[in-house]
TORROMAR-393280 format. One line per 10 residues: for each residue x, y, z of C-alpha. Coordinates in pm, whole numbers, plus 50000, padded with zeros to 5 digits. Each point is the difference from the previous one (the first is absolute). Layout:
<atoms>
X:Y:Z  ...
</atoms>
This chain:
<atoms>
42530:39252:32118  50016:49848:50347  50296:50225:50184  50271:49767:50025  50109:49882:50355  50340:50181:50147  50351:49808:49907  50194:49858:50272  50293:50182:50064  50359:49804:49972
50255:50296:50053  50097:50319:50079  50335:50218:50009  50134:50013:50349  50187:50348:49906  49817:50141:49641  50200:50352:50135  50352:49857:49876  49828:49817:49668  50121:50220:49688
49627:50058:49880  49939:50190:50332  50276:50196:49907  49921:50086:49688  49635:50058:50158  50157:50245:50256  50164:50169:49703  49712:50057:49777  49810:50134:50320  50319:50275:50056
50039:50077:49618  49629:50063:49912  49844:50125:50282  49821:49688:50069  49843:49747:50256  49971:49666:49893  49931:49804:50317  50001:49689:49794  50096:49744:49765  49659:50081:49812
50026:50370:49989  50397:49968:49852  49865:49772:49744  49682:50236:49944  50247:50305:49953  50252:49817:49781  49690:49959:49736  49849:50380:50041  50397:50162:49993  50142:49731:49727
50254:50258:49897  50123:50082:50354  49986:49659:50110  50256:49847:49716  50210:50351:50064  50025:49937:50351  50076:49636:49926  50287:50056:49739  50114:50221:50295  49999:49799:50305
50202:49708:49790  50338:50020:49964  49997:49981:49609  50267:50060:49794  49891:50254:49713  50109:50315:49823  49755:50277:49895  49737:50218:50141  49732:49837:50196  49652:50181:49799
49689:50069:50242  49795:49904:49875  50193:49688:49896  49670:49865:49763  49679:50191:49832  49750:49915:50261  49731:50119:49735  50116:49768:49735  49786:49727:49931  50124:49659:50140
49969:49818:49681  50231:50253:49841  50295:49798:50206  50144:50364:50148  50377:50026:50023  50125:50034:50337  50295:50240:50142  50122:50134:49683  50377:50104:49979  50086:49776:50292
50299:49736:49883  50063:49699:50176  50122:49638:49936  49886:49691:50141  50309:49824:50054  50144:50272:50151  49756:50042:50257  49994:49632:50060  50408:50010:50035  50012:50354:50197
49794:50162:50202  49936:50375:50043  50146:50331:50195  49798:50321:50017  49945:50110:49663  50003:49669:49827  50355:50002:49970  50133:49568:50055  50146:49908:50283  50048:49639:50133
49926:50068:50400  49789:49906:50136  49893:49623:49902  50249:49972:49688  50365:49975:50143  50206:49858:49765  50103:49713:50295  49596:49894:50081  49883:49722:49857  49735:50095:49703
49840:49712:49872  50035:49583:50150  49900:49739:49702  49853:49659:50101  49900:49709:49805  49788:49701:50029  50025:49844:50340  50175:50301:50153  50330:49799:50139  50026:49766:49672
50226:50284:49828  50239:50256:50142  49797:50296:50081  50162:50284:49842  50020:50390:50150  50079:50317:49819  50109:50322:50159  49835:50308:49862  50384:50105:49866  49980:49659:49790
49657:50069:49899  50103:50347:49829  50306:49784:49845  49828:49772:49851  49746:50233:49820  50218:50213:49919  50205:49744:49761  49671:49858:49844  49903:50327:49916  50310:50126:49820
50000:49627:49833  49617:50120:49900  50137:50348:49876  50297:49807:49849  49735:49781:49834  49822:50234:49842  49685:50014:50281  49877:50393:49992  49696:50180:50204  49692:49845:49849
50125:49630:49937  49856:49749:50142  50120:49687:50197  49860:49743:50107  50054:49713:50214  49894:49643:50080  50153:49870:50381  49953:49974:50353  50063:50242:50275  50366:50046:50030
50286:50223:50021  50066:50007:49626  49594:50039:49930  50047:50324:50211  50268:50111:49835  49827:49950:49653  49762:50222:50130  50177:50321:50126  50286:49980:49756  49717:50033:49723
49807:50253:50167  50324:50224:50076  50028:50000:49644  49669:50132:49941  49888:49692:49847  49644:49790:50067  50042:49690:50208  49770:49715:49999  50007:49657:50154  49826:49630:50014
49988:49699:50158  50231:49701:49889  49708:49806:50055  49809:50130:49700  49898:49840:49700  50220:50135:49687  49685:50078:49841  49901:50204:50294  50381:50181:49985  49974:50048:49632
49623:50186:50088  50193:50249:50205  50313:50071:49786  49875:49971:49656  49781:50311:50110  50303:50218:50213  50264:49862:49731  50315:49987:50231  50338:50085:49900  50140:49713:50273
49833:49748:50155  50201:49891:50339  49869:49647:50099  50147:49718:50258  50146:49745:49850  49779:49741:50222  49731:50017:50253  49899:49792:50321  49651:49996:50166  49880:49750:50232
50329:49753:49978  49981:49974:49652  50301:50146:49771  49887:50108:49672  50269:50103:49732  49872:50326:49788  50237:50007:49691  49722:49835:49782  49734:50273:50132  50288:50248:49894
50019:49827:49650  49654:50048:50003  50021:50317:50048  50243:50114:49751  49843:49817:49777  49645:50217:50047  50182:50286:50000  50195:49955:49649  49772:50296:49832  50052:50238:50259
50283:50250:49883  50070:50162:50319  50073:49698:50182  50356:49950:50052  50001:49651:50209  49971:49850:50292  50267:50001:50326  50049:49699:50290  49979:50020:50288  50188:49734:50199
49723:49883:50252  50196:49774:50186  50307:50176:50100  50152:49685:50177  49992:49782:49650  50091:50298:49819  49845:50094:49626  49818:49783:49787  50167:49910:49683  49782:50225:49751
50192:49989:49680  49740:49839:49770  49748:50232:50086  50040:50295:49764  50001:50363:50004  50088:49889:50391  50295:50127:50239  50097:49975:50367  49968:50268:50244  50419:50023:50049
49992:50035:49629  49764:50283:50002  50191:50161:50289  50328:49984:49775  49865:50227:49745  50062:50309:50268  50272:50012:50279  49849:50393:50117  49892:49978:50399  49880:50330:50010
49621:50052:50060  49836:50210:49819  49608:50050:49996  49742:50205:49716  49846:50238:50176  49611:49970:49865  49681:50159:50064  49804:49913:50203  49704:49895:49799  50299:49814:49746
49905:49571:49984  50250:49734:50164  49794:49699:50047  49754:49789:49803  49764:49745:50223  49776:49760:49860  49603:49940:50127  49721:49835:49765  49661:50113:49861  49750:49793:49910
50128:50091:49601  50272:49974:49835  50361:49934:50096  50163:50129:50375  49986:50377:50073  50310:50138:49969  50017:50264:50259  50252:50279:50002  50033:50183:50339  50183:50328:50036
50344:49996:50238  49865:50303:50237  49668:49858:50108  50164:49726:50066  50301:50136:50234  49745:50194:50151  49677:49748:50089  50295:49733:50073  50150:50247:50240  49648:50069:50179
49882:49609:50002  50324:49903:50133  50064:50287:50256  49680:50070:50073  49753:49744:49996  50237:49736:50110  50245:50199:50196  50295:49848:49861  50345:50198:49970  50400:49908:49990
49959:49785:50322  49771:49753:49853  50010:49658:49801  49731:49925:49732  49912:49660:49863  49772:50004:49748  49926:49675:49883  49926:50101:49609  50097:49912:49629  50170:50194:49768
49664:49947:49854  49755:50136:50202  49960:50432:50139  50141:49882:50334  50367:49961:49877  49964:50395:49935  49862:50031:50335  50299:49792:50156  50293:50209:49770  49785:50345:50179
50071:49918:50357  50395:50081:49831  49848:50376:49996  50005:50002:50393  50304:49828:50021  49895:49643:50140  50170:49704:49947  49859:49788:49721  49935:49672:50033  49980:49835:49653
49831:49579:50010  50033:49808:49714  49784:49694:49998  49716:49793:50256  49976:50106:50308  49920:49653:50106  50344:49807:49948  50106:49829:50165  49795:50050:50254  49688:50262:50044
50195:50124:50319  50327:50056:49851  49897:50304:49810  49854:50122:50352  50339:49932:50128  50134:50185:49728  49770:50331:50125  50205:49984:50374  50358:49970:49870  49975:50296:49751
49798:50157:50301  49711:50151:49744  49808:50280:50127  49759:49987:49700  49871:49717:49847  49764:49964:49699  49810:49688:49864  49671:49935:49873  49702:49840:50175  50097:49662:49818
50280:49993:50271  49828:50012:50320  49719:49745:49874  50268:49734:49932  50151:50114:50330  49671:49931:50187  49875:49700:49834  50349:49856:50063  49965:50091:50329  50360:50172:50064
50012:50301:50202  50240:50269:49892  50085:50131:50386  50072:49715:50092  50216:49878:49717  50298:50274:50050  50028:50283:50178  49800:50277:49817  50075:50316:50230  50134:50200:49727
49686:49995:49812  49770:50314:49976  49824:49997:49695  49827:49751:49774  49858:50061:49651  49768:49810:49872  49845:49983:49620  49944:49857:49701  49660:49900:50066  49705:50064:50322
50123:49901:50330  49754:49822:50203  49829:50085:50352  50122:49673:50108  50351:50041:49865  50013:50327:50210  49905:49857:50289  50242:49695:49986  50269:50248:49903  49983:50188:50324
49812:49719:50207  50260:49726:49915  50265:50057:49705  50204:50357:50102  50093:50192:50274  49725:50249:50076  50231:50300:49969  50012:49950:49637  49797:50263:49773  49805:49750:49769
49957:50270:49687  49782:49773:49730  50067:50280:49708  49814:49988:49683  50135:50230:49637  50140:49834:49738  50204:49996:49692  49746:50272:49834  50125:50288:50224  50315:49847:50137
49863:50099:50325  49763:49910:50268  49609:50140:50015  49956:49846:50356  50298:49903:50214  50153:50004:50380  50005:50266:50222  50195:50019:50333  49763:50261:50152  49699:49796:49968
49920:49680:50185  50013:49678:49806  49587:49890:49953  49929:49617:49877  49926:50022:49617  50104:50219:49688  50252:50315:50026  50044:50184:50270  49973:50340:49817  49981:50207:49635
50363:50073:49933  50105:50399:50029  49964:50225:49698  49752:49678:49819  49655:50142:49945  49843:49660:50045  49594:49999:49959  49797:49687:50005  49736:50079:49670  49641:49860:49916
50045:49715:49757  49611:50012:49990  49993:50289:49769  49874:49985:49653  50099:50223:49737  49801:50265:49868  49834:49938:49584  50262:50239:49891  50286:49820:50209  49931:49702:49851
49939:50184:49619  50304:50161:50057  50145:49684:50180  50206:50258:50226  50030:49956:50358  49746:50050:50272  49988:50259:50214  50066:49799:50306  49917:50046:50394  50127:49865:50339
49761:49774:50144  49698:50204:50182  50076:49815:50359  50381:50052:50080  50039:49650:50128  49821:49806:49657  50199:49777:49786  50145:50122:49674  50235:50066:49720  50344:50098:50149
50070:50339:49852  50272:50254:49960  49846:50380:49957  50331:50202:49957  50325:49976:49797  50283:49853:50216  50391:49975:49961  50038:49612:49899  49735:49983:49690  50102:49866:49738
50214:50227:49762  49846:49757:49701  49997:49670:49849  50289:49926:49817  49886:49985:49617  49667:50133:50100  50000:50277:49737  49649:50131:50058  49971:50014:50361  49719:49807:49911
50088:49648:50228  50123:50227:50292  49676:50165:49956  49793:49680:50018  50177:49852:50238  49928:50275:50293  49777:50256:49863  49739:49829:49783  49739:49916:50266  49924:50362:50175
50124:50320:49885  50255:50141:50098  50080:49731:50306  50254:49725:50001  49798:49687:50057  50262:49755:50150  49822:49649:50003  49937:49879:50305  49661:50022:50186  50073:50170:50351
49777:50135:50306  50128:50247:50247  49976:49857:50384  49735:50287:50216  50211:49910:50308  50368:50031:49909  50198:50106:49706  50006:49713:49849  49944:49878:49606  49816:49665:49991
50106:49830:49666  49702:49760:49893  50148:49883:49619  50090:50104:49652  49739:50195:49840  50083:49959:49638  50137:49623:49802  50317:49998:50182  50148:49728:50170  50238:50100:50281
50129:49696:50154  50331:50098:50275  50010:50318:49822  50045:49905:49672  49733:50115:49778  49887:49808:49694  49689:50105:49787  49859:49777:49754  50138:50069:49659  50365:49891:50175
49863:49701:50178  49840:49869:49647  50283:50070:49836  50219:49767:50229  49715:49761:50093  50068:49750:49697  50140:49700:50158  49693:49724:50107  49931:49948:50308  50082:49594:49943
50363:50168:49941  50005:50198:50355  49859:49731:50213  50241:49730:49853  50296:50213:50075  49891:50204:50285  49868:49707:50301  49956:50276:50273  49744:50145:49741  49832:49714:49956
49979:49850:50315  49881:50350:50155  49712:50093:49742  49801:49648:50047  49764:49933:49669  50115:50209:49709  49918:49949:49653  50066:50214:49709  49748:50106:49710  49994:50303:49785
49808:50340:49932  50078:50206:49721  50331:49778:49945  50105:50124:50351  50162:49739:50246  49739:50009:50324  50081:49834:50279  49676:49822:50185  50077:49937:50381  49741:49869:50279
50029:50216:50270  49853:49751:50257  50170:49695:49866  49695:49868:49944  49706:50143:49839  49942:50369:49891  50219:50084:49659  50050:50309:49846  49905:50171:49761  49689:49966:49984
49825:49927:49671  49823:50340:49833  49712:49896:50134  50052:49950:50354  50133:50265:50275  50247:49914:50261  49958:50283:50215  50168:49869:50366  50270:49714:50046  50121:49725:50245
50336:50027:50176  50183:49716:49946  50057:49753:50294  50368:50095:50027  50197:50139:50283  50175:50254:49750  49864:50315:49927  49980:50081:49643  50266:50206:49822  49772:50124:49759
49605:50006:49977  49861:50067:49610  49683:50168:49982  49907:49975:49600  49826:50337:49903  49761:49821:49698  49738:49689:50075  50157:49793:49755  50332:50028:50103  50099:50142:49706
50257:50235:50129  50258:49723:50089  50025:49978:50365  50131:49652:49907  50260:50135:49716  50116:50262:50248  50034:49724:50272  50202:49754:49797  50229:50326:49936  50088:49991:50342
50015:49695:50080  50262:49993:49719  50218:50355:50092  49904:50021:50388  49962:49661:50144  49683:50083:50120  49836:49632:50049  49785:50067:50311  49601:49983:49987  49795:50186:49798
49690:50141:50034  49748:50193:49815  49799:50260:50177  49777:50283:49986  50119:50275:50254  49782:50197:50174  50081:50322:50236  49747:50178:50249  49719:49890:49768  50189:50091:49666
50074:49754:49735  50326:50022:49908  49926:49862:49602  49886:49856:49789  50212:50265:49829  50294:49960:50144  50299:49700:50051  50190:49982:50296  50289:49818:50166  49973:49979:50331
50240:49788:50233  50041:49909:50351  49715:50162:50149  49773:49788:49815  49938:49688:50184  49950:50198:50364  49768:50165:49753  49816:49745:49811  49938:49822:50280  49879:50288:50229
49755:50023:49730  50166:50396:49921  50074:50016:49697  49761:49697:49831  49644:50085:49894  49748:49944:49724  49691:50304:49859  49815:49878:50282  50279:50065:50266  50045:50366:49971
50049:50091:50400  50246:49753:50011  50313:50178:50270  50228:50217:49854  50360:49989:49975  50049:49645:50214  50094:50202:50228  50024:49902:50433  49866:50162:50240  50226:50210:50242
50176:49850:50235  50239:50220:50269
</atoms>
């Protein structure tokens, strides 16, 4: 392939000598004898020494822990589909290192960062100044867990026991959360905004012994009362014997409790509370390989993954994405704008671990005004800020300019994910929207390995496009998806023997070669291994095989993300595959444009027929003329942009001729869970002369119409030196 033209650069560190990652560097270099010059030469030796780069790690945090520290802390020789155990006799507890933080020798302390008189977490709702914003001290924080959990204990909650919970972001959703994980128990969370057949997916399958749940919900202006989604609720649960019921919590604090006493086997959080008066604290000490959270993510079978992570990975990749690759620590504010639903609320309740201030937001971030929220980021003086590109577009095309809307000095860091950020939204991010001191860190992981493959770092310059490096101790390779399997491979129907791409800089399969802290510990009633197994292992041997189609920049460190390599959708982060979106996708689409107008006004001519009694959703993408799909005969192979001054949330590129894979289905999905109405358009993708398909389906957001139109990323069998990558040429 054509060598792709050198990024712009956007930023650099004016001091990367007092960031902590150069001081962890500088430590590495004094402990092992070594000279790393470089970002690239860390990362390199993080990959080659995996057992002396988590050891140093755990020992650089402050982490609160009892036990011996083994070296090596993991069987480097074990296979990485044999899910090694990391650090064994080590004991730790999450809430305990989220509450306290750590002398020499593990031993909890609360200085520095966790004074009992600094404030520990700020809660916001909808509209920012519409409701009293509340503040917690990190001595109220430890309260307040500590009499949940001894209601818990008094409740009958034991290591092991799951909980789960249905609310916003919120003081009492993070208490939820570390009371049950002092306890030793599994903590698991969701959106209020999800369907109760999409709650009943998750907990029929984890079987809860309490569900804690708002008692209503407000998104967007609109107030929505949840006690018939709770009757729901109990009511799918009636066969499950471990569930005990389901517990308020009083979402608006200024209007006090909803009345709940017709729903049954239903109580209030005081009443909960009453069953203990104990205020002493007490966390189970667990290994560090024990389970004590359950996330959801979807194949393209079956019902949601339920994913079981293990406390130490987590403690110890939160404490090195935090610290390390975005340099925060106890003087800093987070905002992540997140649901309880999505990874990201994990990633917000990590920043804890280095003592920031949390900054919980319940609700748009466009009421009443697109600039209050903005606003919102001065007053609470936010160092770090993260968002999703979703954000900035609505930003741009609404032309408001952040700088300019409050006073932004405090900022330092952004995060960005959820889906690829554009060359153009990098640009207008440091060319108009922020001040240009702020790290833009576009970070890409997921729910999978509750981590980051490809994130920020502070000792590299910001370049437009993808991530500006492989995260440390992450043995990321991009693979050749062009491989076939051998006669016996496929007689055997065992993995190939895979291989990274021959040219270092080729598209291909984003890959994981070694075992890392944060895998998975299981699936929860996976029995077999056998859905773990398929999930990350079934494609080449011995490799995790993550999803996503990458290439590696030959100029700079950076990962270029160019789309989903597999039938997942992953719109803002959110990943749906297809056996979910078919099993919600049952309403007609006469049904979602009658009570959805911004829908139908934004998707032009849609009608509605059906394939294999599957609801498919048939949208021009010109407003005029070419329709898709195609009849089996035909062969749309290149599309039209449509005339609009909007670029496309999401662009479908259907994987069979006949459309038979339900670009349309998965579209009217999304349009129903996301509100996702922009234009659509069908491609086929090309890169440096490689045709991305017909194999594969992709989602693929605002870089599209920059790309479409550039003619990058559009081409038909005859169009095989089309550019590669859409990418500019260099400009200093």
């Amino acid at each position: 392939m054509a060598e792709l033209d050198i990024p712009r650069k956007l930023w650099e560190h004016p001091n990367v000598s007092q960031t902590q990652m150069w001081k962890f560097k500088s430590t590495v270099e004094k402990n092992f004898n070594q000279k790393l010059p470089d970002y690239d030469s860390l990362y390199q030796w993080s990959c080659q020494k995996r057992s002396d780069f988590w050891i140093q790690a755990f020992k650089f945090f402050p982490i609160v822990y009892t036990g011996r520290i083994p070296n090596p802390c993991v069987d480097e020789s074990a296979r990485m589909d044999s899910i090694p155990r990391w650090f064994p006799g080590v004991k730790l507890n999450f809430a305990e290192n989220i509450l306290y933080t750590a002398a020499a020798g593990g031993q909890r302390t609360t200085s520095p960062g966790k004074e009992d008189s600094k404030v520990a977490v700020t809660e916001v709702r909808e509209g920012c100044f519409n409701e009293p914003i509340r503040h917690i001290t990190w001595s109220e924080l430890r309260q307040r867990v500590a009499r949940l959990s001894n209601a818990m204990r008094a409740k009958g909650v034991k290591k092991g026991d799951r909980i789960a919970l249905v609310a916003s972001t919120s003081i009492d959703t993070l208490t939820v959360f570390l009371a049950t994980t002092a306890i030793g128990a599994l903590f698991s969370s969701s959106s209020t905004d999800m369907g109760t057949k999409g709650i009943l997916d998750r907990l029929l399958q984890i079987k809860p012994k309490y569900l804690f749940m708002d008692d209503a919900a407000i998104y967007n202006g609109k107030h929505v009362d949840l006690r018939p989604k709770m009757a729901d609720v109990v009511a799918g649960m009636k066969d499950v014997s471990e569930f005990v019921g389901i517990v308020t919590q009083t979402r608006f604090h200024d209007k006090g409790p909803i009345d709940i006493s017709q729903v049954p086997r239903t109580e209030t959080w005081n009443n909960f509370l009453s069953s203990s008066d104990s205020t002493e604290l007490v966390f189970e000490q667990c290994e560090f390989s024990d389970p004590f959270i359950i996330v959801y993510s979807s194949g393209t079978t079956g019902q949601p993954k339920c994913i079981v992570h293990c406390i130490g990975g987590v403690v110890l990749n939160g404490n090195k994405e935090a610290r390390l690759h975005c340099d925060i620590d106890h003087t800093s504010t987070q905002l992540q704008y997140t649901t309880t639903g999505w990874i990201m609320y994990l990633g917000s309740v990590q920043a804890l671990l280095a003592g920031a201030r949390m900054v919980c937001y319940d609700g748009s971030p466009f009421l009443p005004e697109a600039t209050t929220f903005i606003k919102l980021l001065s007053q609470e003086k936010v160092t770090h800020f993260g968002t999703s590109p979703r954000y900035f577009q609505t930003l741009q095309t609404s032309n408001i300019v952040p700088k300019r809307v409050a006073d932004l000095s405090a900022l330092k860091v952004v995060t960005c994910t959820g889906m690829v950020l554009s060359d153009a939204l990098f640009e207008w991010f440091y060319d108009t929207g922020y001040p240009s001191s702020v790290q833009l860190a576009n970070i890409s992981g997921g729910t999978d390995l509750a981590g980051c493959f490809g994130g920020g770092c502070p000792i590299l310059p910001v370049y437009t496009g993808g991530c500006q490096a492989r995260s440390l101790g992450m043995p990321v390779s991009v693979y050749d998806s062009s491989i076939e399997p051998t006669p016996t491979e496929l007689l055997s129907k065992t993995p190939i023997r895979g291989r990274p791409v021959s040219n270092p800089t080729d598209p291909g399969d984003l890959c994981c070669t070694a075992a890392f802290p944060t895998m998975p510990l299981y699936f929860f009633g996976d029995s077999t291994g056998q859905q773990y197994f398929n999930s990350y292992f079934a494609k080449y041997d011995n490799v995790w095989t993550h999803g996503d189609f990458i290439a590696l920049s030959p100029h700079t460190s950076q990962i270029l993300f160019l789309g989903r390599a597999d039938g997942v959708l992953n719109p803002s982060g959110v990943r749906f595959g297809s056996a979910e979106i078919y099993s919600e996708a049952t309403e007609s689409i006469s049904h979602l444009l009658a009570t959805n107008k911004k829908v139908a006004s934004a998707t032009h001519n849609i009608t509605a027929w059906r394939i294999k009694q599957r609801s498919i959703l048939h949208t021009n993408a010109d407003k005029s003329a070419t329709t898709y799909p195609p009849s089996s005969k035909s062969k749309t192979t290149s599309a039209t942009v449509a005339a609009d001054t909007q670029t496309p949330e999401i662009i479908i590129q259907d994987s069979d001729d006949d459309g038979e894979t339900a670009a349309g289905g998965r579209l009217l999905h999304l349009l129903q869970l996301m509100d996702v109405w922009n234009v659509v358009v069908v491609v086929t993708r090309w890169y440096g002369g490689v045709k991305l398909g017909p194999d594969r389906f992709r989602c693929i957001n605002t870089v599209a119409r920059e790309a479409l139109v550039n003619g990058g990323f559009v081409g038909d069998e005859k169009e095989g030196n089309q550019k590669g990558g859409g990418g500019k040429k260099s400009r200093k």
